[in-house]
N, C-alpha and C positions, 0 to 999 in steps of 0.2 A: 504494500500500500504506500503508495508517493504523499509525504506530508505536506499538509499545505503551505503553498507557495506561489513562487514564481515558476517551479517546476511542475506541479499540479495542472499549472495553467495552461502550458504550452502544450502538455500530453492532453490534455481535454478538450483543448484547440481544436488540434490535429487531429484527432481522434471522431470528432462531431462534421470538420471538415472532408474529413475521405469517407465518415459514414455516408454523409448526406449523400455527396458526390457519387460513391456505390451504387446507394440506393436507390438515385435517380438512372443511372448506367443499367443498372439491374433491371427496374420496372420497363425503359426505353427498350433493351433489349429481347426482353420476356413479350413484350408488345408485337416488336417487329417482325420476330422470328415469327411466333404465331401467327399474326397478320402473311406472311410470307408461305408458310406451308399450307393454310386456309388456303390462300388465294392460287396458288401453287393446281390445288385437288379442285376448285370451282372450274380454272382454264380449264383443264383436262375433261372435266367432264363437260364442259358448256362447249367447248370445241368440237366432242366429239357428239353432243345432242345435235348441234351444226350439220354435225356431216349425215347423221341420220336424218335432221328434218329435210336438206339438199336431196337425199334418198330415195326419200317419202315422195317428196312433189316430184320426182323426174319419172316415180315407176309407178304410181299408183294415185295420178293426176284424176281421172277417170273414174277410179276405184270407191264412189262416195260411199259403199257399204262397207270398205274395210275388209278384206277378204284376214282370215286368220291365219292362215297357214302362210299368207304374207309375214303376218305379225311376227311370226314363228322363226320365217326368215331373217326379218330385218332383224328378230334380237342376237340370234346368231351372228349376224354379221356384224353389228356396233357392240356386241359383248364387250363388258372390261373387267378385270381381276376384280375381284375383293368389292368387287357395285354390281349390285342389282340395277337392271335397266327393266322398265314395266312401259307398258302403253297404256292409258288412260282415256277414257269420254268425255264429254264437255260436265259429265256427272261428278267423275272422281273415281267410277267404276272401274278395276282391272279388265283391260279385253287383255293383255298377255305378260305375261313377266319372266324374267331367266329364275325367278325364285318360286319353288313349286308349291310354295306355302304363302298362300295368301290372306288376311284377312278378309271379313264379310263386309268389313263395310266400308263405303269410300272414304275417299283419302281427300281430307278438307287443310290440310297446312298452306301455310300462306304462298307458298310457290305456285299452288295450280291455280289460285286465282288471277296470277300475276301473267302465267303461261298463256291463259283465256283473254285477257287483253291484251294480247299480242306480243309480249316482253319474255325474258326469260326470268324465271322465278327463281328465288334461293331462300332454304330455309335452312336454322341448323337448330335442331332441337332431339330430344330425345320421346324414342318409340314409343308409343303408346303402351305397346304389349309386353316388350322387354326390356324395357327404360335405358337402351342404349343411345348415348349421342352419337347422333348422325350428320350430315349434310345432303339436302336436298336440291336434284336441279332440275327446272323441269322447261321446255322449249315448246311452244305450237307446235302442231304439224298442220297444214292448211290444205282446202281442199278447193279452190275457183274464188282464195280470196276469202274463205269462211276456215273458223278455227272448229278441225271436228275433231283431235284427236290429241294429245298430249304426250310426248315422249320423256319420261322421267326418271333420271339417276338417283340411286341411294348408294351413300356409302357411311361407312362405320368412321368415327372420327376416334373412336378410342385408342386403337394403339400411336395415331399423332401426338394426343394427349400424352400419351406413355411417352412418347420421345421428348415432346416440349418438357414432361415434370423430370426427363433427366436430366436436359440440357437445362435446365432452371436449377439443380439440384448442383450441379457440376459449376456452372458459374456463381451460386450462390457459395461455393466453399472457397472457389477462386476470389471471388470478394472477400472472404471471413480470413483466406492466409495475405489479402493485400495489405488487410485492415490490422490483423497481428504484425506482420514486418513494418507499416508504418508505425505503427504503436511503437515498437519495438526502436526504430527510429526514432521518434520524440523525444522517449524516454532516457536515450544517449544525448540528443541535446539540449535536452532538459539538464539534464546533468553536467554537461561543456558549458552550461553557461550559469548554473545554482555551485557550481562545485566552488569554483572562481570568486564567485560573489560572496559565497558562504567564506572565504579565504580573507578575503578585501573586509568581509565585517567583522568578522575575529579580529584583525588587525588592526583596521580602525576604531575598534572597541580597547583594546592595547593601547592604542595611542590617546584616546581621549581619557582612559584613567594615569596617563602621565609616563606612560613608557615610550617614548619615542624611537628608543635603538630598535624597534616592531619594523623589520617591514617588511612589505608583500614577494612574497618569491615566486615565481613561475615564467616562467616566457608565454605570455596572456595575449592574444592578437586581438588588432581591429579595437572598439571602443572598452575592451575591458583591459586589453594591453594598457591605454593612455589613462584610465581610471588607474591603475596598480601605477603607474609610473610618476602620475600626477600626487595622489597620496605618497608615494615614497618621494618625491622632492618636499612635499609638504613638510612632514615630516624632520628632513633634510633642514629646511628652511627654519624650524619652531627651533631647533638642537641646534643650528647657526646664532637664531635670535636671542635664546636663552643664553647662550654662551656669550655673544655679545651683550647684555642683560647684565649678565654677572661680571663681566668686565669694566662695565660703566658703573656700578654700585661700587667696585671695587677703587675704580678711578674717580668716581666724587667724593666717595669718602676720604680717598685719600686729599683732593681739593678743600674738601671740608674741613677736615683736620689739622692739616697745615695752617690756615688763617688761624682760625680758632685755641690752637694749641700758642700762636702769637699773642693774637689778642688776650686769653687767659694768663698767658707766663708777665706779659707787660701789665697788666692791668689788676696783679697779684702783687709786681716787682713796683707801681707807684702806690698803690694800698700803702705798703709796709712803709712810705715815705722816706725820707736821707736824700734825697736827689736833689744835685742842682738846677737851675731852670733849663740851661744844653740838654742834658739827659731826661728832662719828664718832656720837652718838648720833641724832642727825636722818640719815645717811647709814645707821647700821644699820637704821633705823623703813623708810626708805622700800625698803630690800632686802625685808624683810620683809613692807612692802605689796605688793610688785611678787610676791614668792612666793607670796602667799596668792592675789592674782589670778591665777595662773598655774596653781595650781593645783584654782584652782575652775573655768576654761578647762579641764583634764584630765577634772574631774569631771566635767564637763556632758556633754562626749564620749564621755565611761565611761557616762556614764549611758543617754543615746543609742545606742550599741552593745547593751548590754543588753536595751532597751526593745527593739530592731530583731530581737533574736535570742530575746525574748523570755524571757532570763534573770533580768531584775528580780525580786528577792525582796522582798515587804513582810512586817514584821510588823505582824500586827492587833491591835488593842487597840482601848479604849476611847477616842474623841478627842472634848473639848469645843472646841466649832468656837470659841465667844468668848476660851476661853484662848489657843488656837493662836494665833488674829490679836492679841492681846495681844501674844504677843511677837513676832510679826512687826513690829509696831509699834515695839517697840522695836529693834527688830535695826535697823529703815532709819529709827528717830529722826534722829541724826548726818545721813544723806545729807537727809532732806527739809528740816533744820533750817541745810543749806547753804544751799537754797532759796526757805527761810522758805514752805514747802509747810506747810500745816495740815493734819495726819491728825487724824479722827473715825470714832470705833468706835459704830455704832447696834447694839443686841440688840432684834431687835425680838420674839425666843422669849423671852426672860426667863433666858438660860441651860438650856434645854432641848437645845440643838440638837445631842443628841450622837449622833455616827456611830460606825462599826465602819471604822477603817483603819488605816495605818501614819503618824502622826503627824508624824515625821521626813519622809516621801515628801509628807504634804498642808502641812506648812509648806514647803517646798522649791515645792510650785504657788504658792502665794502669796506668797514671799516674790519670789519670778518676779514675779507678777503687780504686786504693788505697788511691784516696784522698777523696772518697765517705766513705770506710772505717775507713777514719780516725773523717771525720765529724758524722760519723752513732756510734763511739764507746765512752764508755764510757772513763774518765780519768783513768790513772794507769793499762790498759789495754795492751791487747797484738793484733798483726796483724802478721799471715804467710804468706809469699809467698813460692808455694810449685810447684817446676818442676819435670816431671815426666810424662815417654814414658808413653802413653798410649796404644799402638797397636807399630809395628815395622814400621807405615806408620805414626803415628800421635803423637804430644806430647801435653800434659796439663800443663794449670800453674794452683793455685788455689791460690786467694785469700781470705783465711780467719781471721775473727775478732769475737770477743766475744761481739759485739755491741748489740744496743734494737731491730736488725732483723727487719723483714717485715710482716708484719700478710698474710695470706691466703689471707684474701679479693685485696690487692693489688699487690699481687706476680707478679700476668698473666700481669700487667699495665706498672711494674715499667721501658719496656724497650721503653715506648709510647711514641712519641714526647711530650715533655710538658707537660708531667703527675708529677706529685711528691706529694710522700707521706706526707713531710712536707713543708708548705707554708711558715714556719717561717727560713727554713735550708738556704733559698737563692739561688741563683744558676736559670736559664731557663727550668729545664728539659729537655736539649738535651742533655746532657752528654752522659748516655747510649743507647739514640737513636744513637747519631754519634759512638758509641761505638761498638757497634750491626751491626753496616750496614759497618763501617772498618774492622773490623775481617770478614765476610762476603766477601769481596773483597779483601780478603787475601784468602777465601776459607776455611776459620774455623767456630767455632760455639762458642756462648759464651752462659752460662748456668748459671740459680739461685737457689742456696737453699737458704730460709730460715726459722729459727724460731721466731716467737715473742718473744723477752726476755732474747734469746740465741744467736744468732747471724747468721751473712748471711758468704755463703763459692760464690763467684762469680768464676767461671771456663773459662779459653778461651782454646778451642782445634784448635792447629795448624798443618797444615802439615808440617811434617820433612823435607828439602832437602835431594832429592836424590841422590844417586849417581852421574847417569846421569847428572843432573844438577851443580854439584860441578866441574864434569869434565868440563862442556860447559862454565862454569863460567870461570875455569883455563885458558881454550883457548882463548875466549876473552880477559882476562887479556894479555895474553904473547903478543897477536896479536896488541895490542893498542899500539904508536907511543911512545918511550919514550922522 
C-alpha cells in the first residue's frame, strides 16, 4: 500500500488515466468488431438473396403459381452452410425450406414486412421455439412488378457470439496486463521522484533545526537536481554568514573594548586626582577620542539596521559633487597628513557635476571610501579623486590610491556585510556594505578594481541632474514662504 503522498498521487493519476483510456479502447473495439462480423454475415446473405431473387425473375417470370419443385430447386441451388434458406407468401406461410422442421405458424418478424415493401429486411432476435439468437434476411421475389413471394435466410448468430466473448475476453486481459505494467510504471516514478524529495526534506529539516554541515547527496537531474543544489548552496551561504556573524561580534567587541577599556582606565586614572592640568587635559582629549569613535561604531550599525529594514530616510537636494569631496578632503587632511599621503582633487566637468541626493548620506560614501584608502595605503603615498561625465546622463568620481590593493580571491567579498580583508585594520565591515546600498538609493552604482601590490581605483556612478529637475527645484525655491 503506497502512503499518502505525492507518490499516491501520481500512481492514481496514471492509473485512472490508462483505465479510462482502456476502457474506452475496449468498448470502441468490442463495438467494431461486432459491428464488422454482423455486417460481414448480412453481405453474404443479402448478396446471395440477390442472386436468388435475379433467379427467381429470369426463370419463373410467368410462373405466378409458384410451381414447388421449382422451390425445391432454387433452395438447392442458393443453399449456404450453417443458414437455412425458406421461401415465404405475402402471408408469412413456409411454401419450402432447406430445414425439414418447420413451425405451424407464420413467421411475422420485422424482416418480412420490410421484404413486402419492396426492401430487404433484417432482423436479429432470438427463436421463438428455441431461444436461439439469430439473424434474419429476407428479399422480395417479384412476379410483373407485384411482391408474391419472399426469399428468406436464417442463421444462428451464436457461435459469432462465442468468438466476439473470446476476443472480448483476450483483449480485456490484454488491457488488465497494460494496466499492471503501467501501474507498475508509476509506481517507479512515483518513487524517482518521492525518494528525492523525501531526501531534500530530511535534510532541510537538519538544516532548519541548526545543522547546517546537512547536505543533500545524490546526483538528482532536471528541477530536483537545482532544488538539492540550491538548498546545499543555501546552506553553504547560512555557515559563510554565521561565520562571518561571529567574526564581526568578535571584531566589534574587540572595537568596543578598546575605547572603553580607554575611557574607563582615564576616567579611573583622573577620579583618583594628583594631575596637573597637561595631563587631565591630554587624559580628557583622548576620553573624548575614544567617545567619538564609539560612537560613530553605533552609527554605522544604526545605519546598517536601517538600510536592512529599509528605513533610511535621505533628504534630497541639490549636491555639487566637487564641493562635497572638498570637504571630505579636508575632514581626513589630519589622518593622510599622518601618513604624509598626498590627496588630489581632479574636476575634470568644470564644476558641472551636480546630482539630486542627500549630501550628508553621499559624503558619508566617500568619506568611507577615502578613509579606506587612506588606511589600505602605504606612507608617502599618493590618493586621487577624479570627476568626470561619464555619459551626458551620468557622472563618475574615482577614487584612487597606490595602496597593497585586494587580491582576486577577495574582490567579489569586499562589499559583504562584515567581511574584511584584514582583521587586524579594525573597523565592523559595514562601511562598504552601507556604502553600496547608499549610492544604490541615490540610483548609482559603485564599482572595484583592484590589484595586489598596486592599488585599488573605487568608482561611484551618479546620475546628473536634469534639466527638468533644476527647473522644478527653482520653482519650489521661489514658491516657499520667505
Amino acid at each position: 500500500m503506497i502512503k499518502k503522498g505525492i507518490g499516491r498521487q501520481i500512481v492514481l493519476h496514471y492509473f485512472i488515466v490508462v483505465f479510462v483510456t482502456l476502457f474506452m479502447v475496449e468498448v470502441i473495439f468490442t463495438l467494431a468488431i461486432r459491428m464488422y462480423y454482423y455486417d460481414t454475415i448480412y453481405n453474404h446473405m443479402s448478396n446471395h438473396s440477390m442472386w436468388a431473387s435475379d433467379y427467381f425473375q429470369k426463370f419463373v417470370r410467368l410462373n405466378t403459381e409458384g410451381d414447388p419443385d421449382y422451390f425445391t430447386e432454387m433452395l438447392r441451388t442458393f443453399e449456404l452452410d450453417n443458414t437455412e434458406l425458406m421461401i415465404l407468401d405475402r402471408n408469412g406461410e413456409v411454401k419450402a425450406s432447406t430445414n425439414p422442421f418447420q413451425a405451424d405458424k407464420a413467421i411475422q418478424t420485422s424482416d418480412v414486412p420490410q421484404a413486402l415493401a419492396g426492401n430487404v429486411g433484417k432482423w436479429i432476435g432470438r427463436q421463438p421455439a428455441t431461444g436461439e439468437l439469430v439473424m434474419a434476411v429476407s428479399r422480395p421475389l417479384q412476379i410483373q412488378g407485384h411482391t408474391q413471394y419472399i426469399v428468406r435466410y436464417v442463421t444462428s448468430m451464436e457461435s459469432v457470439n462465442s468468438k466476439l466473448l473470446n476476443l472480448t475476453f483476450m483483449s480485456i486481459a490484454v488491457s488488465v496486463a497494460v494496466l499492471a505494467i503501467v501501474t507498475l510504471f508509476s509506481i517507479g516514478l512515483a518513487n524517482s521522484i518521492v525518494k528525492p524529495i523525501n531526501n531534500i526534506r530530511d535534510v532541510s529539516a537538519q538544516m532548519a533545526r541548526g545543522k547546517f554541515d546537512a547536505r543533500i547527496k545524490g546526483n538528482y537531474r532536471y528541477e530536483l537536481g537545482e532544488l538539492a543544489a540550491t538548498l546545499n548552496y543555501m546552506a553553504e551561504e547560512i555557515v559563510r554568514s554565521n561565520q562571518i556573524k561571529d567574526d564581526f561580534i568578535s571584531s566589534i567587541s574587540h572595537e568596543l573594548r578598546t575605547p572603553l577599556t580607554g575611557i574607563k582606565g582615564w576616567s579611573e586614572t583622573l577620579t583618583s586626582g594628583g594631575f596637573d592640568p597637561e595631563e587631565t587635559k591630554i587624559g580628557i582629549g583622548i576620553i573624548a577620542k575614544e567617545t567619538d569613535r564609539l560612537i560613530g561604531l553605533v552609527e554605522e550599525i544604526l545605519d546598517f539596521s536601517k538600510l536592512q529594514s529599509n528605513e533610511m530616510k535621505l533628504v534630497i537636494g541639490e549636491v555639487n559633487l566637487k564641493e562635497l569631496l572638498q570637504e571630505t578632503m579636508l575632514n581626513v587632511w589630519a589622518k593622510a597628513e599622518q601618513k604624509h599621503i598626498q590627496l588630489k582633487l581632479e574636476d575634470k566637468t568644470d564644476g558641472t557635476a551636480i546630482v539630486s541626493g542627500d549630501g550628508n548620506r553621499l559624503k558619508q560614501v566617500f568619506l568611507n571610501v577615502v578613509d579606506n584608502a587612506i588606511k589600505f595605503s602605504h606612507e608617502q603615498s599618493w590618493i586621487h579623486l577624479v570627476i568626470d561625465h561619464l555619459d551626458a546622463e551620468r557622472v563618475k568620481v574615482d577614487v584612487i590610491d597606490s595602496g597593497i590593493g585586494i587580491s582576486e580571491e577577495y574582490l567579489n567579498k569586499v562589499k559583504d556585510r562584515f567581511f574584511q580583508v584584514n582583521h587586524q585594520g579594525g573597523g565592523t565591515g559595514l562601511g562598504l556594505a552601507i556604502s553600496q546600498q547608499l549610492v544604490e538609493l541615490h540610483h548609482g552604482e559603485m564599482e572595484i578594481q583592484s590589484e595586489l601590490g598596486v592599488g585599488t581605483t573605487v568608482s561611484v556612478i551618479l546620475p546628473l541632474l536634469s534639466d527638468t529637475q533644476r527647473e522644478e527645484a527653482a520653482a519650489e525655491t521661489e514658491t516657499k514662504p520667505q
